[in-house]
VEXFILO-400664 format. One record per residue (C-alpha): residue number from 1; residue in one letter; chain; x, y, z. Coordinates in Angstrom, 1 decimal, always signed. Layout:
<atoms>
<num:NUM | residuo:A | cadena:A | X:X | Y:Y | Z:Z>
...
</atoms>
This chain:
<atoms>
<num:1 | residuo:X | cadena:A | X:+245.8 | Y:+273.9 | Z:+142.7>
<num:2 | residuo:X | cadena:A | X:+246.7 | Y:+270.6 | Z:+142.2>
<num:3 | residuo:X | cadena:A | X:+244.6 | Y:+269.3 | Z:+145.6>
<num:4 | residuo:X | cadena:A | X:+241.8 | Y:+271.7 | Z:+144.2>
<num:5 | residuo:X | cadena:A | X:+238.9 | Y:+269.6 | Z:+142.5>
<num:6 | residuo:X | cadena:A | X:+237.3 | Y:+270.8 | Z:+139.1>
<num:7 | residuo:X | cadena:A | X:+234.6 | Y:+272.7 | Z:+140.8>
<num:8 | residuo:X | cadena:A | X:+236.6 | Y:+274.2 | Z:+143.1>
<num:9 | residuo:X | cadena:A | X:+238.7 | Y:+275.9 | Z:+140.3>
<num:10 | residuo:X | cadena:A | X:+235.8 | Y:+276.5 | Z:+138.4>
<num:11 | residuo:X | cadena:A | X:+233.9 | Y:+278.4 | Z:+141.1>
<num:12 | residuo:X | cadena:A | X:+238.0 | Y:+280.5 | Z:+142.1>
<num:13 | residuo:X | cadena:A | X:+238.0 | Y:+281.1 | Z:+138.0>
<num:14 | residuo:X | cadena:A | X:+234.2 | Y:+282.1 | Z:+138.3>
<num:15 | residuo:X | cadena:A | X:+234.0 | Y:+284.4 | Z:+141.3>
<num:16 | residuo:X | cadena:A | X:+237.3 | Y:+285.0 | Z:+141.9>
<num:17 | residuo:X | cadena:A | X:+238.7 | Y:+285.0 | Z:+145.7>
<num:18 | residuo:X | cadena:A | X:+238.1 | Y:+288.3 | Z:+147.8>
<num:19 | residuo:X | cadena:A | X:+240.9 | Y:+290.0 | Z:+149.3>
<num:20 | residuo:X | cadena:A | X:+243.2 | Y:+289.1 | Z:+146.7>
<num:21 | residuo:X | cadena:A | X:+244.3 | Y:+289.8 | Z:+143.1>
<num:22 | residuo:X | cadena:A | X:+242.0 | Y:+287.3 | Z:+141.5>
<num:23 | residuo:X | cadena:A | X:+238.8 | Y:+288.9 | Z:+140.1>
<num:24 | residuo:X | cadena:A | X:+235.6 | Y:+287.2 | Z:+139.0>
<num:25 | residuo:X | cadena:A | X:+234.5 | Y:+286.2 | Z:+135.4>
<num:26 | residuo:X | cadena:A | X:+231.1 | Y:+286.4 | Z:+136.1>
<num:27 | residuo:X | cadena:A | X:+231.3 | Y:+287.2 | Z:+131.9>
<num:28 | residuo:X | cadena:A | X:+232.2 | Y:+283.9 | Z:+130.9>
<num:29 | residuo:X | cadena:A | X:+230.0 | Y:+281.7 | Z:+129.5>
<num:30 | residuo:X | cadena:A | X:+229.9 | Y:+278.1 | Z:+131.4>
<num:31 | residuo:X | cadena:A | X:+231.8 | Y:+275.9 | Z:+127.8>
<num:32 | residuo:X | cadena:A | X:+234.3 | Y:+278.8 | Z:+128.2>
<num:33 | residuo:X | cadena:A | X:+235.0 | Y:+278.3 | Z:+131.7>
<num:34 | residuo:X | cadena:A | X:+235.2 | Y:+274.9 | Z:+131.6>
<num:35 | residuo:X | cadena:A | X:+237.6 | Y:+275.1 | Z:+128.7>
<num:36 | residuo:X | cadena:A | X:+239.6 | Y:+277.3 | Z:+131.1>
<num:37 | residuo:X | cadena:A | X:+239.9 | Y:+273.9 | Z:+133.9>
<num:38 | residuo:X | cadena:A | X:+240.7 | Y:+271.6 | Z:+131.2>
<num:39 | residuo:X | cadena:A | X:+243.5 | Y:+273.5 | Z:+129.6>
<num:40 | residuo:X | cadena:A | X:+245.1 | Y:+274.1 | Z:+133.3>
<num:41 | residuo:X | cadena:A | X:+244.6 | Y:+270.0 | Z:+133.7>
<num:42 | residuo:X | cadena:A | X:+246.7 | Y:+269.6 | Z:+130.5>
<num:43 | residuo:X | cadena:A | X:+249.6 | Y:+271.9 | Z:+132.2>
<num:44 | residuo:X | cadena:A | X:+249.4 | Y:+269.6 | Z:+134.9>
<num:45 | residuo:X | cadena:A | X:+249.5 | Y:+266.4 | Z:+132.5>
<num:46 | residuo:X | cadena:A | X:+246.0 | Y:+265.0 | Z:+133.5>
<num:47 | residuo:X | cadena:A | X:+243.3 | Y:+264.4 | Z:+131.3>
<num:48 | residuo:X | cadena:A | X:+245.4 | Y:+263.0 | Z:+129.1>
<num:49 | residuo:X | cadena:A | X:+244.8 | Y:+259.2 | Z:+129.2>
<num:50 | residuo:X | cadena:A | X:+240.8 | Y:+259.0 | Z:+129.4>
<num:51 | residuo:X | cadena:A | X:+239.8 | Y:+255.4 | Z:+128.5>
<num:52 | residuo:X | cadena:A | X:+237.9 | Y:+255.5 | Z:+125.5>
<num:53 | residuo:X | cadena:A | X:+234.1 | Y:+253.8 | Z:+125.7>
<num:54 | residuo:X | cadena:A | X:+234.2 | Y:+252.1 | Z:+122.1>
<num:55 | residuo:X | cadena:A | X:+235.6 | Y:+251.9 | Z:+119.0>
<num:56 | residuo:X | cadena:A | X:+236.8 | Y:+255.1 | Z:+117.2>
<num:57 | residuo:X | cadena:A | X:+236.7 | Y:+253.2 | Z:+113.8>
<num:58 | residuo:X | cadena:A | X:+233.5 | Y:+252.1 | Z:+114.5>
<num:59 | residuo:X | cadena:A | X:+232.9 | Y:+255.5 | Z:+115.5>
<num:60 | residuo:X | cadena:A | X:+234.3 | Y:+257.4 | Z:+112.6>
<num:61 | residuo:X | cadena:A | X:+232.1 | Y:+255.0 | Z:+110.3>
<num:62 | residuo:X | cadena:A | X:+228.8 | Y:+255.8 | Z:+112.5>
<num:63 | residuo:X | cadena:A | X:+229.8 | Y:+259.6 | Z:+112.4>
<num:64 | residuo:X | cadena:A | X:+230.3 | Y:+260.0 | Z:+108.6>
<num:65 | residuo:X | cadena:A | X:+227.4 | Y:+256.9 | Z:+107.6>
<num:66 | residuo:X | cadena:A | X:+224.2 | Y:+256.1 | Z:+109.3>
<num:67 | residuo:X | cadena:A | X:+223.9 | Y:+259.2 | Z:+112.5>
<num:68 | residuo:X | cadena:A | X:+224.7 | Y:+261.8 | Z:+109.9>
<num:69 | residuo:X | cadena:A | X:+227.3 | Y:+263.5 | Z:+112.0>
<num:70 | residuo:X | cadena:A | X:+228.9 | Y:+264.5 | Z:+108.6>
<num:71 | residuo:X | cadena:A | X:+225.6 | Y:+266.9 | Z:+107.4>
<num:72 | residuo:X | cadena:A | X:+226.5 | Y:+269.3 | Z:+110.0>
<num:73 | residuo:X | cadena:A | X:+229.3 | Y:+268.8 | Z:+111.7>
<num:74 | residuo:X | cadena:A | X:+233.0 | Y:+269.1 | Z:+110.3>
<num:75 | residuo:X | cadena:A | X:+235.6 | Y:+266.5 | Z:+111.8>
<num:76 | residuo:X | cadena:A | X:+239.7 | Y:+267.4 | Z:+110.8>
<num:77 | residuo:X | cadena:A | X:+238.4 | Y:+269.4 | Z:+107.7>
<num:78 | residuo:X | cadena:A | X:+235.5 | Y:+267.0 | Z:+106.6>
<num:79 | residuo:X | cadena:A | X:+231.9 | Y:+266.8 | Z:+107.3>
<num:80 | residuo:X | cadena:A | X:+229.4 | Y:+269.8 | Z:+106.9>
<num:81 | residuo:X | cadena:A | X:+229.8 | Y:+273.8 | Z:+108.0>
<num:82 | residuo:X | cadena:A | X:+226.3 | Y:+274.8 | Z:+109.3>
<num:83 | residuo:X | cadena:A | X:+227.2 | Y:+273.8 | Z:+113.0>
<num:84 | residuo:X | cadena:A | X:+230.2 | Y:+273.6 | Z:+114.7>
<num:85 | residuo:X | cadena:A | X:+234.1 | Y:+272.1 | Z:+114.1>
<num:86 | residuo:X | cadena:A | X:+234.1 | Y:+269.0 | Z:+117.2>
<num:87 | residuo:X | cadena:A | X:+237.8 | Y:+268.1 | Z:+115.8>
<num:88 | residuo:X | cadena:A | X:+238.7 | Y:+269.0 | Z:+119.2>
<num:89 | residuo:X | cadena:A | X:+235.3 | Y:+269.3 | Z:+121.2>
<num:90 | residuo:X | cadena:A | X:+237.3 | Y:+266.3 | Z:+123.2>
<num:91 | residuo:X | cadena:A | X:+239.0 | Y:+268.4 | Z:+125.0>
<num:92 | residuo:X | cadena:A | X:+236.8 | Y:+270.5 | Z:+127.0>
<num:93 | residuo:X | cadena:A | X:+234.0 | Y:+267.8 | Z:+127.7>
<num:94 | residuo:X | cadena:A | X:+234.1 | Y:+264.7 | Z:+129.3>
<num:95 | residuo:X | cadena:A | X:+232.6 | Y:+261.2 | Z:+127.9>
<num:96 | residuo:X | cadena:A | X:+229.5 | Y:+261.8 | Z:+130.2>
<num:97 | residuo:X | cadena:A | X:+229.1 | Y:+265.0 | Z:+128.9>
<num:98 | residuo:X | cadena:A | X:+229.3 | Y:+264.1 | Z:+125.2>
<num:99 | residuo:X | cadena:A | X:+227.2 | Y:+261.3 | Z:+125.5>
<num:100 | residuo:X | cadena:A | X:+224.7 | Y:+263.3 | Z:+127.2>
<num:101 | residuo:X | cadena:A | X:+224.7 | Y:+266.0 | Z:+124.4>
<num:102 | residuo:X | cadena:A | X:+223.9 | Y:+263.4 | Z:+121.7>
<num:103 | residuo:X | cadena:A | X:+221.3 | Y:+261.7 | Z:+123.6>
<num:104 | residuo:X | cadena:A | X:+220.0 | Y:+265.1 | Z:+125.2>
<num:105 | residuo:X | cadena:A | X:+220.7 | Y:+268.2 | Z:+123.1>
<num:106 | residuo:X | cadena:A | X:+219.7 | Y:+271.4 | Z:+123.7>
<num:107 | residuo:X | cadena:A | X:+216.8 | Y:+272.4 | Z:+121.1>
<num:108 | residuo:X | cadena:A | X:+215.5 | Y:+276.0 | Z:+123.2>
<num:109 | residuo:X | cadena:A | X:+218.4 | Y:+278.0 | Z:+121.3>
<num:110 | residuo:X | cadena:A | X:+217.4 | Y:+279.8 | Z:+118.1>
<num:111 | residuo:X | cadena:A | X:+220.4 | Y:+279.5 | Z:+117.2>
<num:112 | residuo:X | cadena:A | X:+220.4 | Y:+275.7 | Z:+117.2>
<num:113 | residuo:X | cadena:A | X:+217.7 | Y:+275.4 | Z:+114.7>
<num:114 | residuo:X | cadena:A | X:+217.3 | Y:+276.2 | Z:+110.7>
<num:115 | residuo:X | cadena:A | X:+215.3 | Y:+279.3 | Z:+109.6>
<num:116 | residuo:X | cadena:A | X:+213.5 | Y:+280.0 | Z:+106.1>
<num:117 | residuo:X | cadena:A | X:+213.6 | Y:+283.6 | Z:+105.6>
<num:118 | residuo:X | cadena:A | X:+211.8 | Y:+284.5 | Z:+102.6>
<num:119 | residuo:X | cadena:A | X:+212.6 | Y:+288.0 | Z:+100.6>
<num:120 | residuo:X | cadena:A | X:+209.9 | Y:+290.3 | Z:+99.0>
<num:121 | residuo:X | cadena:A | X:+210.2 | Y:+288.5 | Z:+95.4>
<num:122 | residuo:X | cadena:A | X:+209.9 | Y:+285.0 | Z:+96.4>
<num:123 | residuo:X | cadena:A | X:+213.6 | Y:+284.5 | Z:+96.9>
<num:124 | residuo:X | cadena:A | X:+214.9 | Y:+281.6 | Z:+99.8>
<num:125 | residuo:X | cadena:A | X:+217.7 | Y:+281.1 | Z:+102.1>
<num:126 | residuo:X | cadena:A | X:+217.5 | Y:+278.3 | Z:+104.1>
<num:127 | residuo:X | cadena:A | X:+220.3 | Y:+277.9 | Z:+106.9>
<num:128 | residuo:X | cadena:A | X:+220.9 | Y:+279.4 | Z:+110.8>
<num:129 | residuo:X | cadena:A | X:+221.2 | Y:+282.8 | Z:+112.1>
<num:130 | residuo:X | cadena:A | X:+224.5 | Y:+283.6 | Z:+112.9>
<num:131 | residuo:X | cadena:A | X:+223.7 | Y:+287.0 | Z:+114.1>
<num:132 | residuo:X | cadena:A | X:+220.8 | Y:+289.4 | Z:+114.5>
<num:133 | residuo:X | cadena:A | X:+219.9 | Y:+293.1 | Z:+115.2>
<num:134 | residuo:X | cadena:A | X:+217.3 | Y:+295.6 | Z:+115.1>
<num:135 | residuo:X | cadena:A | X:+218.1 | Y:+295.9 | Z:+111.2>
<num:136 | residuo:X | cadena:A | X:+219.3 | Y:+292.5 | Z:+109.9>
<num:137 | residuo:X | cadena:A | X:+220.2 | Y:+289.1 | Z:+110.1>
<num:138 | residuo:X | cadena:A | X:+223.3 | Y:+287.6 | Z:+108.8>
<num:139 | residuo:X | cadena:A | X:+222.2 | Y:+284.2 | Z:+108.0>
<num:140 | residuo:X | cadena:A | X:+224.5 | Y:+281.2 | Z:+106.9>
<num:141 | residuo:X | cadena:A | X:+223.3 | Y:+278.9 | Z:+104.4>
<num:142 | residuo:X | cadena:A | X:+223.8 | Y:+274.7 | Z:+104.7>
<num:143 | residuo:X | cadena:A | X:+227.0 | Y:+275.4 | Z:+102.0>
<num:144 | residuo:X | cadena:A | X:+228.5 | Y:+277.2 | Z:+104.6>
<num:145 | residuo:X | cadena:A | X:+228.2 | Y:+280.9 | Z:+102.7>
<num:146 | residuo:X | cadena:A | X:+227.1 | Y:+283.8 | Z:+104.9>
<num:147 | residuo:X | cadena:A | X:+224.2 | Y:+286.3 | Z:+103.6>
<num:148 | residuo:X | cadena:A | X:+223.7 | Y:+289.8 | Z:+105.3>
<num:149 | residuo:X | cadena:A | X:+220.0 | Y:+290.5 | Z:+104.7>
<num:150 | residuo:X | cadena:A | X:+218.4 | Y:+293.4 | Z:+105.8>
<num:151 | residuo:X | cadena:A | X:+215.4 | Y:+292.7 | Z:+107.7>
<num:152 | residuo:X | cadena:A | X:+213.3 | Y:+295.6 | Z:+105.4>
<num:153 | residuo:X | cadena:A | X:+213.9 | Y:+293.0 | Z:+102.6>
<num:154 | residuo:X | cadena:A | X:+212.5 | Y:+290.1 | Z:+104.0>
<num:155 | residuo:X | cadena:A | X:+208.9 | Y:+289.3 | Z:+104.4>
<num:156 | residuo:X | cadena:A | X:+209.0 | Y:+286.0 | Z:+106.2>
<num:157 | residuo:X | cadena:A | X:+211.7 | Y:+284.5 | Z:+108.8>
<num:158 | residuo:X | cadena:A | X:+210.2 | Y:+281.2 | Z:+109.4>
<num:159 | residuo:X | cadena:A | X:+211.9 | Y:+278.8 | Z:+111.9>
<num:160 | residuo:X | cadena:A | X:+212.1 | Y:+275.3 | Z:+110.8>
<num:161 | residuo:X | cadena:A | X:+210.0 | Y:+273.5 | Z:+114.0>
<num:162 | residuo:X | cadena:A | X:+212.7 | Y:+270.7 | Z:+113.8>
<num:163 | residuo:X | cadena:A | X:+216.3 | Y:+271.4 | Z:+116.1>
<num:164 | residuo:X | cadena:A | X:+219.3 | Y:+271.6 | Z:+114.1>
<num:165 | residuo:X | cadena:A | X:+220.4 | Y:+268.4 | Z:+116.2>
<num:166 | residuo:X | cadena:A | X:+218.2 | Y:+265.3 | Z:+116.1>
<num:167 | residuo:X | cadena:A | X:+216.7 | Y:+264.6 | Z:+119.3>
<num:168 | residuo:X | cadena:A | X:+215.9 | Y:+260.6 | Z:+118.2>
<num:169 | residuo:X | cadena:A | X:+219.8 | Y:+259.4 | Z:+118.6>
<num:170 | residuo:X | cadena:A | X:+218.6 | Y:+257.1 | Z:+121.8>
<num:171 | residuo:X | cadena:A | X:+216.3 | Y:+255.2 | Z:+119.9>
<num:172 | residuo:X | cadena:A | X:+218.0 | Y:+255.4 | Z:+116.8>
<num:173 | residuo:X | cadena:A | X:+221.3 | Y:+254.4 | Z:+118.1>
<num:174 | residuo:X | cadena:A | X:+222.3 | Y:+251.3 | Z:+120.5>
<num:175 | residuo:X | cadena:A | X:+224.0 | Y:+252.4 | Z:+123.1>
<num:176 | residuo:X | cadena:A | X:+227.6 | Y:+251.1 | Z:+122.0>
<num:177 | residuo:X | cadena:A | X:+227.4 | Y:+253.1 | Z:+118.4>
<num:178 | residuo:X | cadena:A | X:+226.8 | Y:+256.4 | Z:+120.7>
<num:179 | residuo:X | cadena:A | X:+230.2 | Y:+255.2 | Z:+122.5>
<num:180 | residuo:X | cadena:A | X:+231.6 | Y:+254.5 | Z:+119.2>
<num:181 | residuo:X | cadena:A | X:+230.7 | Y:+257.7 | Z:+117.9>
<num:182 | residuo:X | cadena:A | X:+231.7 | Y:+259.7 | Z:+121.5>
<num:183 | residuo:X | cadena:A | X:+235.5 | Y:+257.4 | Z:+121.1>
<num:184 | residuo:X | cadena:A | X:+235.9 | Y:+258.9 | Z:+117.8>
<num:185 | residuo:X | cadena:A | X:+235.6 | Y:+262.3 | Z:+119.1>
<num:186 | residuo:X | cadena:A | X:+238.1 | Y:+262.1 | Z:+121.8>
<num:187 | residuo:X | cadena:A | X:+240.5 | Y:+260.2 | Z:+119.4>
<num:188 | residuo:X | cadena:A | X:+240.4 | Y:+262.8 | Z:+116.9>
<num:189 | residuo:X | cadena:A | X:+240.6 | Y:+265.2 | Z:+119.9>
<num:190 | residuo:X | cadena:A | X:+243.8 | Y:+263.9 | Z:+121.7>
<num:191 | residuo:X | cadena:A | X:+245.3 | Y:+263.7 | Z:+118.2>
<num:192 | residuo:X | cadena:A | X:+245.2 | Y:+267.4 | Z:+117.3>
<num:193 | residuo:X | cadena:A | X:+246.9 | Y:+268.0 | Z:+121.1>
<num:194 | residuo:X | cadena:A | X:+246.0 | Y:+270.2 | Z:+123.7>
<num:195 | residuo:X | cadena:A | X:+243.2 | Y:+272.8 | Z:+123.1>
<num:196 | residuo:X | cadena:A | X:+243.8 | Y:+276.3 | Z:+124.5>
<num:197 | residuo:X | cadena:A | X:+241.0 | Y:+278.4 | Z:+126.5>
<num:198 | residuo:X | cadena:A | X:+238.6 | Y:+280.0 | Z:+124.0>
<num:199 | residuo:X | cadena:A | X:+234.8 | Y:+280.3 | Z:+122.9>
<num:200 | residuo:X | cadena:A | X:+233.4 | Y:+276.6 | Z:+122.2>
<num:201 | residuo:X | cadena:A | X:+230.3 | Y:+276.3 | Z:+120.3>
<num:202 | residuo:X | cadena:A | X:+228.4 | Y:+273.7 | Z:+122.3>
<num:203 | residuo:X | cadena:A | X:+227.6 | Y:+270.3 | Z:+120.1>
<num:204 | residuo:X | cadena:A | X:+224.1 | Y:+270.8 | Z:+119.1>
<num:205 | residuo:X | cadena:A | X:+225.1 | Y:+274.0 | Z:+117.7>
</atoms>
């Protein structure tokens, strides 16, 4: 495995190899899979010295001040609940790929963006939908609570047109603060040690 590049473990993990015992996991999702080739790399004791692009202060002072990081996203137990813990989103992405979700993030997911749904009596919860059926939504709110609602109680479910994550950080933010704020990521990342294979929330979410 060692001679194998990332893609070629990827695509053995993903399709498996015919003839053998190694099935496909056509059933994972792509952050999952990845997670999968960074956790063997860590085994191998790669990955583990990744120059970092800026300055992790600078970053930490960026995340938690003028980007907003904080609002939304929780860093080693501080910062907001309504998206996703990125104390250790370092290790499994790169620096190219967390740059690329700040400056680029996703903003097609429902998920990924705030909803108003209104129930019959004028009553408001304003936060992201967690999960959804036929029947109900289970909604959590920006204090990180969670509300089951049925959907026979609700007469509005407006989405807010604005993505969770703003989509302005490349003209709002020089180039070196967005290395800043990606060093302070991986720092915090490598500090918490090796992640094991599971179900990332990607970094918009």
């Amino acid at each position: 495995m060692q001679r194998l590049s990332d893609s070629q473990i990827y695509g053995i993990i993903e399709n498996g190899v015919p003839g053998t015992g190694m099935p496909a996991f056509h059933s994972l999702q792509n952050s999952q899979l990845r997670t999968l080739v960074v956790y063997l790399r860590t085994l191998q004791g790669r990955n583990k010295t990744t120059a970092l692009p800026g300055n992790p202060e600078q970053g930490k002072t960026m995340f938690f001040g003028k980007a907003g990081c904080f609002q939304c996203h929780m860093v080693a137990g501080e910062g907001g609940f309504i998206a996703s813990d990125l104390s250790e989103y370092a290790h499994i992405h790169t620096v190219a790929q967390i740059r690329e979700t700040i400056l680029n993030p996703a903003s097609n997911n429902r998920q990924a963006r705030l909803v108003t749904a209104t129930l019959h009596g004028g009553v408001k919860y304003v936060g992201r939908i967690r999960d959804e059926d036929n029947f109900s939504v289970q909604l959590q709110t920006l204090d990180g609570a969670f509300h089951f609602l049925s959907k026979s109680d609700i007469d509005e479910l407006q989405p807010n047109p604005q993505p969770l994550m703003p989509s302005d950080y490349g003209s709002k933010l020089a180039p070196q603060e967005v290395n800043d704020i990606v060093s302070y990521l991986m720092s915090v990342g490598n500090a918490n040690g090796p992640a094991v294979p599971a179900k990332v929330d990607d970094l918009e979410q």
